[in-house]
CHARMM internal coordinates of N, CA and C (Angstrom, degrees):
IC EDIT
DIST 1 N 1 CA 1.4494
DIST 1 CA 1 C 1.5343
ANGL 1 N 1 CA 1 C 108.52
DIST 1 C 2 N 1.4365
ANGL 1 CA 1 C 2 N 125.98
DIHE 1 N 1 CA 1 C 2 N 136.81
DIST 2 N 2 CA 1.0839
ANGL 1 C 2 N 2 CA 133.23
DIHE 1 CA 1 C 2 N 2 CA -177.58
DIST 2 CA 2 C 1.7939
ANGL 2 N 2 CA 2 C 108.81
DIHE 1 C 2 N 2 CA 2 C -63.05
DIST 2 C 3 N 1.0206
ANGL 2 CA 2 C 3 N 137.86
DIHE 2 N 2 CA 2 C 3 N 172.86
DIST 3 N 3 CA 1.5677
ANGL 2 C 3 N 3 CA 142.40
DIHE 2 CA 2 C 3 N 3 CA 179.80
DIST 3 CA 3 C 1.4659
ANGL 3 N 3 CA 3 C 94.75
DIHE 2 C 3 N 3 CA 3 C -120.32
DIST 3 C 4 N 1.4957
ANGL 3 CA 3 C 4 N 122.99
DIHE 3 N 3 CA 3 C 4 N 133.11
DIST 4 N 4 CA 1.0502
ANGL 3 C 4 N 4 CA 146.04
DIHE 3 CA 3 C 4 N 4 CA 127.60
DIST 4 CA 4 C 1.4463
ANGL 4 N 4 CA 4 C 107.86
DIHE 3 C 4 N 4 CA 4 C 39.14
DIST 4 C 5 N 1.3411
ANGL 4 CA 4 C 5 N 124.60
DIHE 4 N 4 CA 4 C 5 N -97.21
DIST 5 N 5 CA 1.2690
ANGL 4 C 5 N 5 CA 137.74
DIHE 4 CA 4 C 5 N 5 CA 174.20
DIST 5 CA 5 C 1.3808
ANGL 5 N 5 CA 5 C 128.00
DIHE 4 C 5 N 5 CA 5 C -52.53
DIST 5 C 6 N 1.6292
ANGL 5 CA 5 C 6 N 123.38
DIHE 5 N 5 CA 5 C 6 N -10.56
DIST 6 N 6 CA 1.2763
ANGL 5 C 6 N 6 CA 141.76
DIHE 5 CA 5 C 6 N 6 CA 156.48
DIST 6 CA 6 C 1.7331
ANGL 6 N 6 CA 6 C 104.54
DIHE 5 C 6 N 6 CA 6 C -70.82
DIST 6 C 7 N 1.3718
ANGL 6 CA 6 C 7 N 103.40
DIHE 6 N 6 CA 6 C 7 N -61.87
DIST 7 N 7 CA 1.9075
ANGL 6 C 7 N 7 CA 112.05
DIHE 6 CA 6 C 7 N 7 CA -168.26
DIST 7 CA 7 C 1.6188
ANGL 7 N 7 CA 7 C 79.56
DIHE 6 C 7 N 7 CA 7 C -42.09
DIST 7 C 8 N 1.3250
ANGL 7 CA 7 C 8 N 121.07
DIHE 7 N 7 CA 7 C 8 N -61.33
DIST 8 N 8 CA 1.8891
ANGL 7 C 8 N 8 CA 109.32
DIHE 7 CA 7 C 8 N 8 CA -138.74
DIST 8 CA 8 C 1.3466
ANGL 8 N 8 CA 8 C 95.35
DIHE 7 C 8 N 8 CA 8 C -78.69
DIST 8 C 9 N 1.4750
ANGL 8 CA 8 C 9 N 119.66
DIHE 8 N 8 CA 8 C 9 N -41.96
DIST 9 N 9 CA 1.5239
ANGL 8 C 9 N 9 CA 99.23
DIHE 8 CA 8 C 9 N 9 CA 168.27
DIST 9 CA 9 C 1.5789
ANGL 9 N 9 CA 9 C 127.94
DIHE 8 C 9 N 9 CA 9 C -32.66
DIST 9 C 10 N 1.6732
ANGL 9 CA 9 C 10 N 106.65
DIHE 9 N 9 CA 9 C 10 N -48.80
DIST 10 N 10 CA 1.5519
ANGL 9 C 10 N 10 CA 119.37
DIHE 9 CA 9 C 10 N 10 CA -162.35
DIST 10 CA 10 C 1.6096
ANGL 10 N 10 CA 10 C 96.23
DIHE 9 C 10 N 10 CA 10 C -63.80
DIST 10 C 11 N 1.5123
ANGL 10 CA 10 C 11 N 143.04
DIHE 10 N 10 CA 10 C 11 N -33.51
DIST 11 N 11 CA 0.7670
ANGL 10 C 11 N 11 CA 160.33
DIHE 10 CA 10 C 11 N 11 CA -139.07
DIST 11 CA 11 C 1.6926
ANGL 11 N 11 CA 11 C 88.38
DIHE 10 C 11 N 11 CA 11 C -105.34
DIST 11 C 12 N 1.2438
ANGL 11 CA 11 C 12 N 123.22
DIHE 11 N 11 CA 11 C 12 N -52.59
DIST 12 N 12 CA 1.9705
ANGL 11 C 12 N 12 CA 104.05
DIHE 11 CA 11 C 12 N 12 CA -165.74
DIST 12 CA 12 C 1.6947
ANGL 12 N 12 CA 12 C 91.99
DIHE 11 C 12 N 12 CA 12 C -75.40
DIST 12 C 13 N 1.2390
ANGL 12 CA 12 C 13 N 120.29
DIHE 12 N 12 CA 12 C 13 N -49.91
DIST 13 N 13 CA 1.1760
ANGL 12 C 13 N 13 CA 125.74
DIHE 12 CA 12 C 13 N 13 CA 135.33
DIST 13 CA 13 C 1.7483
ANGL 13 N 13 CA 13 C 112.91
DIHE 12 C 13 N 13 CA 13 C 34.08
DIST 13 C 14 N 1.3390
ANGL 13 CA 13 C 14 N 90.74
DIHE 13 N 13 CA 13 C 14 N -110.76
DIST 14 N 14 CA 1.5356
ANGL 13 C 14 N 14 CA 128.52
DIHE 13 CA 13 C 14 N 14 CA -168.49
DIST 14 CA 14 C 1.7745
ANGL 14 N 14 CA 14 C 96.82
DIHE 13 C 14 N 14 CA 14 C -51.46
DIST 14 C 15 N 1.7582
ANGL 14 CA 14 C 15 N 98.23
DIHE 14 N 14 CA 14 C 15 N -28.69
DIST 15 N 15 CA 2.2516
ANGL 14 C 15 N 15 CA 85.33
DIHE 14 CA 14 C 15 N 15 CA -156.73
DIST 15 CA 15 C 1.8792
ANGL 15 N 15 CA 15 C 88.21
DIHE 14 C 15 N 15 CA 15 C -106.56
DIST 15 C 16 N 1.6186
ANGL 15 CA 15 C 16 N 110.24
DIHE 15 N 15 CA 15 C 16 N 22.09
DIST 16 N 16 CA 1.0532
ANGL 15 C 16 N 16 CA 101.16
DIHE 15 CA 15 C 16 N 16 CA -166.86
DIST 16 CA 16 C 2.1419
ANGL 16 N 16 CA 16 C 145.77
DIHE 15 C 16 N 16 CA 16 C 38.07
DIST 16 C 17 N 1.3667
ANGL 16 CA 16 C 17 N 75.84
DIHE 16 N 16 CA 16 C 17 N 50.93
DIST 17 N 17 CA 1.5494
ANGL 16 C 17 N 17 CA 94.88
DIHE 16 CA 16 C 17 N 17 CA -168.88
DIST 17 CA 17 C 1.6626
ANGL 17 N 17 CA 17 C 105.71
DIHE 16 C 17 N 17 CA 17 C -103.77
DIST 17 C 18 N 1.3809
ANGL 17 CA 17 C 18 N 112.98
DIHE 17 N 17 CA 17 C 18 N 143.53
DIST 18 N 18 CA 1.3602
ANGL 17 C 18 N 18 CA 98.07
DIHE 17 CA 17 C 18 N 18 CA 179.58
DIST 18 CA 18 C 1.4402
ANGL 18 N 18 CA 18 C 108.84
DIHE 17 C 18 N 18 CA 18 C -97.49
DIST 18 C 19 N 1.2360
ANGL 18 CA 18 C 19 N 131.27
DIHE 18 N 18 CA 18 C 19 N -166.16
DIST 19 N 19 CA 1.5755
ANGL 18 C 19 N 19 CA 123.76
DIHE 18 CA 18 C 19 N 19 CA -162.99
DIST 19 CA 19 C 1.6164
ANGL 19 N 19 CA 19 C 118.74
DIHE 18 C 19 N 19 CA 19 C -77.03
DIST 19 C 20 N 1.3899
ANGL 19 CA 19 C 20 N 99.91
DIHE 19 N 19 CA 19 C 20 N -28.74
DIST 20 N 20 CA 1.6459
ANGL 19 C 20 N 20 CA 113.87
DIHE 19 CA 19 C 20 N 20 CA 167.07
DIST 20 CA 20 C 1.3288
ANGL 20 N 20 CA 20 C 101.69
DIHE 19 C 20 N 20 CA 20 C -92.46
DIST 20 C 21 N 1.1941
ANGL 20 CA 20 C 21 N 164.14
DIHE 20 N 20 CA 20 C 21 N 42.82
DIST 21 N 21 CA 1.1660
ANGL 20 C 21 N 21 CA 146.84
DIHE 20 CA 20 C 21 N 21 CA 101.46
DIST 21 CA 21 C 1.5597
ANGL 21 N 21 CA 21 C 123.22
DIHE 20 C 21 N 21 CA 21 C -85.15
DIST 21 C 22 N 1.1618
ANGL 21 CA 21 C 22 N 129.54
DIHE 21 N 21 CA 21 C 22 N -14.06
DIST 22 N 22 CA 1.1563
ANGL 21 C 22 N 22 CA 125.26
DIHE 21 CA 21 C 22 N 22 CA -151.72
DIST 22 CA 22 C 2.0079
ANGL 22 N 22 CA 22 C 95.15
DIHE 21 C 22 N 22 CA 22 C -117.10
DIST 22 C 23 N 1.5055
ANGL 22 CA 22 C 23 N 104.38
DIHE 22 N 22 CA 22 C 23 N -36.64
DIST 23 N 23 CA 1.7586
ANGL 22 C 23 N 23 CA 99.72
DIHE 22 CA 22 C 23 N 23 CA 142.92
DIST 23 CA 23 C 1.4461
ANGL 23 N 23 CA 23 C 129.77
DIHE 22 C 23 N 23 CA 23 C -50.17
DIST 23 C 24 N 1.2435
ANGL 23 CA 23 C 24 N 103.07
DIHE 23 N 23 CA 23 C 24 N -37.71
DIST 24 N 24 CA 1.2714
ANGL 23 C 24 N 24 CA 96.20
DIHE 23 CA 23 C 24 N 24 CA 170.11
DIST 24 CA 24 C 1.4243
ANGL 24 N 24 CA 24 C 133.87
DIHE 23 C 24 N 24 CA 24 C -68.20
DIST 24 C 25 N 1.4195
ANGL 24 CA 24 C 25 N 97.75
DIHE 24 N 24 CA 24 C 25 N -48.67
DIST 25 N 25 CA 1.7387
ANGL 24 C 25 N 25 CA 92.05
DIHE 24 CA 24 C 25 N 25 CA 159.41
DIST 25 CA 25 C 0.9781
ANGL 25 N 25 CA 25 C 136.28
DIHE 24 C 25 N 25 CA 25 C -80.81
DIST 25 C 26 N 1.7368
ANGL 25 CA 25 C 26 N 128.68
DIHE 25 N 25 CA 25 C 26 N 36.01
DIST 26 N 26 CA 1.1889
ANGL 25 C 26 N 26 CA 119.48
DIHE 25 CA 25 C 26 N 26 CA -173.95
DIST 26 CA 26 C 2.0988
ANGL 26 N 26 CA 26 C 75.94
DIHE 25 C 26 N 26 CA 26 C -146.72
DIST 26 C 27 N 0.7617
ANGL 26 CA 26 C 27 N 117.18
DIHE 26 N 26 CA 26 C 27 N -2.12
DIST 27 N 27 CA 1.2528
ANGL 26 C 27 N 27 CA 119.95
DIHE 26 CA 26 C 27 N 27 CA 155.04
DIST 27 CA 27 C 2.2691
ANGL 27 N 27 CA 27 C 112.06
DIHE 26 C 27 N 27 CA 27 C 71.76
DIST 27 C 28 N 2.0818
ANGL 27 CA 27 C 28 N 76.70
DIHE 27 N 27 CA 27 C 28 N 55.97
DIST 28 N 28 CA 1.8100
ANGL 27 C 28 N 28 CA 80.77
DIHE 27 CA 27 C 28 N 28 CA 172.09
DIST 28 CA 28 C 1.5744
ANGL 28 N 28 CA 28 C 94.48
DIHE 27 C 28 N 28 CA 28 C -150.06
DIST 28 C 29 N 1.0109
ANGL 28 CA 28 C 29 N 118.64
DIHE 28 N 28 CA 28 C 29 N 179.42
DIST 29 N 29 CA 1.3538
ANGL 28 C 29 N 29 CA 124.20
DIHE 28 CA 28 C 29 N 29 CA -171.54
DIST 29 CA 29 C 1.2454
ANGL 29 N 29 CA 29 C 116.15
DIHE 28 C 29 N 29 CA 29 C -90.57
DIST 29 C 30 N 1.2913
ANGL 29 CA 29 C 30 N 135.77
DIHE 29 N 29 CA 29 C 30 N 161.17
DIST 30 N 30 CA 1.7710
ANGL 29 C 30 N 30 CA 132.54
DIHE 29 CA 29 C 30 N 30 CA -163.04
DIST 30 CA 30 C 1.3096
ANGL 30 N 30 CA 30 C 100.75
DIHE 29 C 30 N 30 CA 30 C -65.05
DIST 30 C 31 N 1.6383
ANGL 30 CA 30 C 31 N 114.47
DIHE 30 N 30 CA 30 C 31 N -47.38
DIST 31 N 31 CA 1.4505
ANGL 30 C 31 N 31 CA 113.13
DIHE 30 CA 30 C 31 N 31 CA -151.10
DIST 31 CA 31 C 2.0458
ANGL 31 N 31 CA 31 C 94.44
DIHE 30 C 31 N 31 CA 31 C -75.97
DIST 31 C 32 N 1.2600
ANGL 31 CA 31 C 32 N 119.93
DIHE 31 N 31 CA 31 C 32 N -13.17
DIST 32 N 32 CA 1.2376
ANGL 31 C 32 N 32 CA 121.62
DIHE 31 CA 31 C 32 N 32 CA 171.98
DIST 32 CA 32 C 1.5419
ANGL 32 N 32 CA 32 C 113.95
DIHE 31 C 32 N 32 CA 32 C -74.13
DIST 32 C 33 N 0.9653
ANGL 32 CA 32 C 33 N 103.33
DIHE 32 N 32 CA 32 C 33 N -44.84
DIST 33 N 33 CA 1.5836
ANGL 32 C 33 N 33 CA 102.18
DIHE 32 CA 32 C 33 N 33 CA 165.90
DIST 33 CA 33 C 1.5288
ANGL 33 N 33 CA 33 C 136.40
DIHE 32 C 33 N 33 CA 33 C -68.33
DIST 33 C 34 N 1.4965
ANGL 33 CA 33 C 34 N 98.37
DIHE 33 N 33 CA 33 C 34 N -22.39
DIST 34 N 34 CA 1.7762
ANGL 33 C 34 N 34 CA 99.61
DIHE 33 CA 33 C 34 N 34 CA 170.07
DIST 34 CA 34 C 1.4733
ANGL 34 N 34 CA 34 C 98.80
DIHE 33 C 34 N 34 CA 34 C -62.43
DIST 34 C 35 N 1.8609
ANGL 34 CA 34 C 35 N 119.18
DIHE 34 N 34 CA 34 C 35 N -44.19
DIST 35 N 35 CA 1.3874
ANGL 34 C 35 N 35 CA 129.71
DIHE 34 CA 34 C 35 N 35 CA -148.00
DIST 35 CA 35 C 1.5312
ANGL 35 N 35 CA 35 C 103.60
DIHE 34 C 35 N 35 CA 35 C -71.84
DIST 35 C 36 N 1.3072
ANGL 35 CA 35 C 36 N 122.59
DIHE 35 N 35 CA 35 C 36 N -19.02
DIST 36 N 36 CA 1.3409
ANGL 35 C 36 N 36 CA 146.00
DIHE 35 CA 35 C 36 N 36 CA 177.70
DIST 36 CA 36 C 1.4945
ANGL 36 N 36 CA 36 C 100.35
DIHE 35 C 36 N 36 CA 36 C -76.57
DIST 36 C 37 N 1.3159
ANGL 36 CA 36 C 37 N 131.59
DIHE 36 N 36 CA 36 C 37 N -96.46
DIST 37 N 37 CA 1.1638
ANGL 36 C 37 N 37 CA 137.47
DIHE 36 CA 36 C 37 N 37 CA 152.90
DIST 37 CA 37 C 1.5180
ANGL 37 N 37 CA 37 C 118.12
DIHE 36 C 37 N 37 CA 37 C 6.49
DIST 37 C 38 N 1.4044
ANGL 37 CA 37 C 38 N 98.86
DIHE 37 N 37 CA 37 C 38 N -48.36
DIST 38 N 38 CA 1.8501
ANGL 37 C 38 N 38 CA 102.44
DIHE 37 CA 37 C 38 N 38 CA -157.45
DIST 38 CA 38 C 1.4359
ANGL 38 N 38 CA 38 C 76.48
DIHE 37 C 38 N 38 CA 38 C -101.40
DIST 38 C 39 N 1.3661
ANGL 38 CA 38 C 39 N 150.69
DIHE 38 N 38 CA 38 C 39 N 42.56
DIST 39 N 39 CA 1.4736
ANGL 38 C 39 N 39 CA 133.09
DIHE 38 CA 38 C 39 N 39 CA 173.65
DIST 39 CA 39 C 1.3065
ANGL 39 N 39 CA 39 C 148.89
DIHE 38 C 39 N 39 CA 39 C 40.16
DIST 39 C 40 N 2.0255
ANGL 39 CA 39 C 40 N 96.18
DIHE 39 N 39 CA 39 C 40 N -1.80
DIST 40 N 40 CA 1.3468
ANGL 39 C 40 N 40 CA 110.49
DIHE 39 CA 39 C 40 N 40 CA 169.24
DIST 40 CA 40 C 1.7863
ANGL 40 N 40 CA 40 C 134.80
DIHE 39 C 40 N 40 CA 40 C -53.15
DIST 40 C 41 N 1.4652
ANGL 40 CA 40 C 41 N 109.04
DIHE 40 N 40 CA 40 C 41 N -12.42
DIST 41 N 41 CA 1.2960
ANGL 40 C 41 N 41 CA 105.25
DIHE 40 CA 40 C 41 N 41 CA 162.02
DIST 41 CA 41 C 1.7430
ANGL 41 N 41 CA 41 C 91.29
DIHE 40 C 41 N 41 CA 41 C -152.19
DIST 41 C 42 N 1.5549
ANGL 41 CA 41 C 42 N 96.70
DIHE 41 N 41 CA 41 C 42 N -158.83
DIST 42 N 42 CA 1.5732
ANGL 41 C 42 N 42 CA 107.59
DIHE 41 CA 41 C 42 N 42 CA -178.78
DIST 42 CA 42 C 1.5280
ANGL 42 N 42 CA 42 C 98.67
DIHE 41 C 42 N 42 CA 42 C -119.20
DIST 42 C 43 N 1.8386
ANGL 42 CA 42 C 43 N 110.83
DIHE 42 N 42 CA 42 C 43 N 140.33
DIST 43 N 43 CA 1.4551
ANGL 42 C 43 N 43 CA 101.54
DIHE 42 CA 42 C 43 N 43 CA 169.21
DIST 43 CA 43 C 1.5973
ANGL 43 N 43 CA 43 C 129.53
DIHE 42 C 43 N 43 CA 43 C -36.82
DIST 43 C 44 N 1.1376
ANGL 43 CA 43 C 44 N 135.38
DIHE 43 N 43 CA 43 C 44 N 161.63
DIST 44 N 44 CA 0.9488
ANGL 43 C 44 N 44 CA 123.42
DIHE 43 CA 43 C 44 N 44 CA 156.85
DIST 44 CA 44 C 1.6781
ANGL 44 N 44 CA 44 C 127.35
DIHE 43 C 44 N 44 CA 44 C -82.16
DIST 44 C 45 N 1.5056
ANGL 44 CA 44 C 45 N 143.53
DIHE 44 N 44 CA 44 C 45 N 173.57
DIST 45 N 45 CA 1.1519
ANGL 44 C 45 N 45 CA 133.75
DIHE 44 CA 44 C 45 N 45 CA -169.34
DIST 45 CA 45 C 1.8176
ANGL 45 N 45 CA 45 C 105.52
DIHE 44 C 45 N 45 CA 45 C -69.06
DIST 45 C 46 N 1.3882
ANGL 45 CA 45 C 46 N 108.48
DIHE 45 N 45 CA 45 C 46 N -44.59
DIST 46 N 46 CA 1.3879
ANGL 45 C 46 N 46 CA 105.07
DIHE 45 CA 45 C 46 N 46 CA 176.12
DIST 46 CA 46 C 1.6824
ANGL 46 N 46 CA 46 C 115.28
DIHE 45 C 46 N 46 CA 46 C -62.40
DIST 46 C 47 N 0.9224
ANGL 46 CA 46 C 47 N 134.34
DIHE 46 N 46 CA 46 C 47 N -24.76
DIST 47 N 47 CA 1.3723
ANGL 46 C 47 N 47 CA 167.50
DIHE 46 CA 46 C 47 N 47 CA 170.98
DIST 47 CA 47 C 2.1453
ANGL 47 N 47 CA 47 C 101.65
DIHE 46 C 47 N 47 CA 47 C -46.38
DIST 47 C 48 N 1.1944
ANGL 47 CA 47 C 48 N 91.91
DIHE 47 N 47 CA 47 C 48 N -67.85
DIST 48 N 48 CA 1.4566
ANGL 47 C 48 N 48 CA 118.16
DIHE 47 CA 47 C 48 N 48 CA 178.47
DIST 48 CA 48 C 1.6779
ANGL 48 N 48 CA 48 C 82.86
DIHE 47 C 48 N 48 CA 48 C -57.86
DIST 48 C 49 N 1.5226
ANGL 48 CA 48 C 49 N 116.62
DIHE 48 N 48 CA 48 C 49 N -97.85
DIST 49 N 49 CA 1.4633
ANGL 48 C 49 N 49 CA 130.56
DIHE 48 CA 48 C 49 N 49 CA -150.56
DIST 49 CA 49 C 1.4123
ANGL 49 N 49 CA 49 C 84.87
DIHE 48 C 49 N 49 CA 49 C -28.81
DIST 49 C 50 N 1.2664
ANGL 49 CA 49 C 50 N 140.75
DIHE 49 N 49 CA 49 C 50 N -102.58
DIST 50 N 50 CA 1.7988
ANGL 49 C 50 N 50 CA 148.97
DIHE 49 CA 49 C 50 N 50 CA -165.59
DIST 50 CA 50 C 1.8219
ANGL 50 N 50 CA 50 C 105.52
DIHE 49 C 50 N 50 CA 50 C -24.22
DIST 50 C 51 N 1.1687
ANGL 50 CA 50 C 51 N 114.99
DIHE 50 N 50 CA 50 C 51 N -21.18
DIST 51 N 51 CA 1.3890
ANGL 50 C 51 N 51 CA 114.51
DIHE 50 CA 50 C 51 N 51 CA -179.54
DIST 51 CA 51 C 1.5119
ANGL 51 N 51 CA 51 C 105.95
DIHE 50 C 51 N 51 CA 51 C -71.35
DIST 51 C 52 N 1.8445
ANGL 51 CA 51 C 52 N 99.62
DIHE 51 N 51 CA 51 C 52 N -48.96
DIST 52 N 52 CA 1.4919
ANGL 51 C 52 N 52 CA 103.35
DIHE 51 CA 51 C 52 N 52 CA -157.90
DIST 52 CA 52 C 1.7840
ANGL 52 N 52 CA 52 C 94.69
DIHE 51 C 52 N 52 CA 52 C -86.38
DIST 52 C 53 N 1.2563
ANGL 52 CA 52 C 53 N 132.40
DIHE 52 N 52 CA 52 C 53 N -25.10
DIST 53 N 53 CA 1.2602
ANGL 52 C 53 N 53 CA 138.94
DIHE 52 CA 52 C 53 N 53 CA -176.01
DIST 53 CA 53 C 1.8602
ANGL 53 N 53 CA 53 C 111.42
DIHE 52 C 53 N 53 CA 53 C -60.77
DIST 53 C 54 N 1.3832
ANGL 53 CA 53 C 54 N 95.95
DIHE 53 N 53 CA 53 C 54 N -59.23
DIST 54 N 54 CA 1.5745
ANGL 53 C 54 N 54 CA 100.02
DIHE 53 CA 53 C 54 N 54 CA 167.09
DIST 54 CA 54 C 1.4769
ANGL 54 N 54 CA 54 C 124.02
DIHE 53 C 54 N 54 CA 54 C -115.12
DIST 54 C 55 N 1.0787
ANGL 54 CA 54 C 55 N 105.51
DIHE 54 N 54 CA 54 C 55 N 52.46
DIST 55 N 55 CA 1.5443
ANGL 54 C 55 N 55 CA 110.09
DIHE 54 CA 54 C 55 N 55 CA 164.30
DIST 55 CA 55 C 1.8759
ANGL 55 N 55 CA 55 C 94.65
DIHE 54 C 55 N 55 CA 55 C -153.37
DIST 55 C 56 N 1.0920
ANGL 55 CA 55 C 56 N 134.22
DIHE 55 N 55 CA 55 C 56 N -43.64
DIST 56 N 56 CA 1.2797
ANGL 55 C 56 N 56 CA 155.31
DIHE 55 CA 55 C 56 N 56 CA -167.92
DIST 56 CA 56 C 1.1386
ANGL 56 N 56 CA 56 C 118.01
DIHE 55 C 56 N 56 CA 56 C 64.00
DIST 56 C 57 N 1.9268
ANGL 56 CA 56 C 57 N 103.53
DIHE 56 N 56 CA 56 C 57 N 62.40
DIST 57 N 57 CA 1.2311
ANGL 56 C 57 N 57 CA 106.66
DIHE 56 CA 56 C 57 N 57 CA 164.39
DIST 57 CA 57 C 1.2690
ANGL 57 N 57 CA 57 C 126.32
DIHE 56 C 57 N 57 CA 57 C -95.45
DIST 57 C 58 N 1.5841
ANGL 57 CA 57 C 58 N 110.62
DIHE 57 N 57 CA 57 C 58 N 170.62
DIST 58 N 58 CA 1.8437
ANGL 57 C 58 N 58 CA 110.55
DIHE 57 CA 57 C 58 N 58 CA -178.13
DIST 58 CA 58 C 1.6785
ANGL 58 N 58 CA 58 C 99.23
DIHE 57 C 58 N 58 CA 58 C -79.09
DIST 58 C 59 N 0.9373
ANGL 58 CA 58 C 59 N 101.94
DIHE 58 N 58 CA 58 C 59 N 142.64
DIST 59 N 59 CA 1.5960
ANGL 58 C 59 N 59 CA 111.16
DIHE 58 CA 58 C 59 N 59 CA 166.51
DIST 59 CA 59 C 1.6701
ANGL 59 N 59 CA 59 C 86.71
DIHE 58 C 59 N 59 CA 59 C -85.67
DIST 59 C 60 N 1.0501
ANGL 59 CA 59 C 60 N 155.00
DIHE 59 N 59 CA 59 C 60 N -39.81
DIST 60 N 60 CA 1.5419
ANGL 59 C 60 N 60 CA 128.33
DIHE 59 CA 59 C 60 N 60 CA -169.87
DIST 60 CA 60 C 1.6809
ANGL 60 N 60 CA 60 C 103.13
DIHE 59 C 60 N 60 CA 60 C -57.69
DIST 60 C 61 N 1.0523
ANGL 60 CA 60 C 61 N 110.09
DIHE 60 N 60 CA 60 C 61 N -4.43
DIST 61 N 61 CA 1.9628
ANGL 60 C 61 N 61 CA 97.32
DIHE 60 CA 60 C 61 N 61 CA -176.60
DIST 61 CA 61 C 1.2813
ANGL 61 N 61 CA 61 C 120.35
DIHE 60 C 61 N 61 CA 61 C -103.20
DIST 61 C 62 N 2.0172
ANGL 61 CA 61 C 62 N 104.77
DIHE 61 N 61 CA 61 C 62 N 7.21
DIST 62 N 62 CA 1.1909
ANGL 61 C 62 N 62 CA 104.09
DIHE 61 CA 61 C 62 N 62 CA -178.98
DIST 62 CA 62 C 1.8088
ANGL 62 N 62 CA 62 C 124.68
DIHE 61 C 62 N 62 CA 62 C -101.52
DIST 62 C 63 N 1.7833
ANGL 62 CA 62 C 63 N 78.95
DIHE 62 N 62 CA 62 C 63 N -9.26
DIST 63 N 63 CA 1.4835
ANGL 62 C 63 N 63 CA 106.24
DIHE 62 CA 62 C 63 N 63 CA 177.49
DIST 63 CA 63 C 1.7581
ANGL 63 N 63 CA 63 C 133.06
DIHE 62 C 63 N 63 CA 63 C -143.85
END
COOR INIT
IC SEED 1 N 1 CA 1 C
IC BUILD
């Protein structure tokens, strides 16, 4: 199973967004999103909601 920070990668990914745009619309800062990406922590819950809101992903695939 992929980890966390792979799925959201696959996801800026997929809508072709680069890392400062795609923080932006999910409403965290770039250097938070590498840290995401690189698996150094776990999104946060608000983090998740903006994922699944503008991208329309399942939160069951993040956990």
């Amino acid at each position: 199973m992929d980890s966390i920070g792979a799925r959201i990668k696959y996801i800026r990914k997929l809508h072709e967004l680069n890392q400062v745009s795609f923080a932006q619309a999910i409403g965290i800062s770039q250097g938070t999103l590498s840290e995401l990406e690189s698996n150094k922590f776990s999104p946060s819950v608000e983090t998740l909601i903006q994922l699944h809101q503008k991208f329309e992903v399942d939160y069951i695939g993040f956990y």
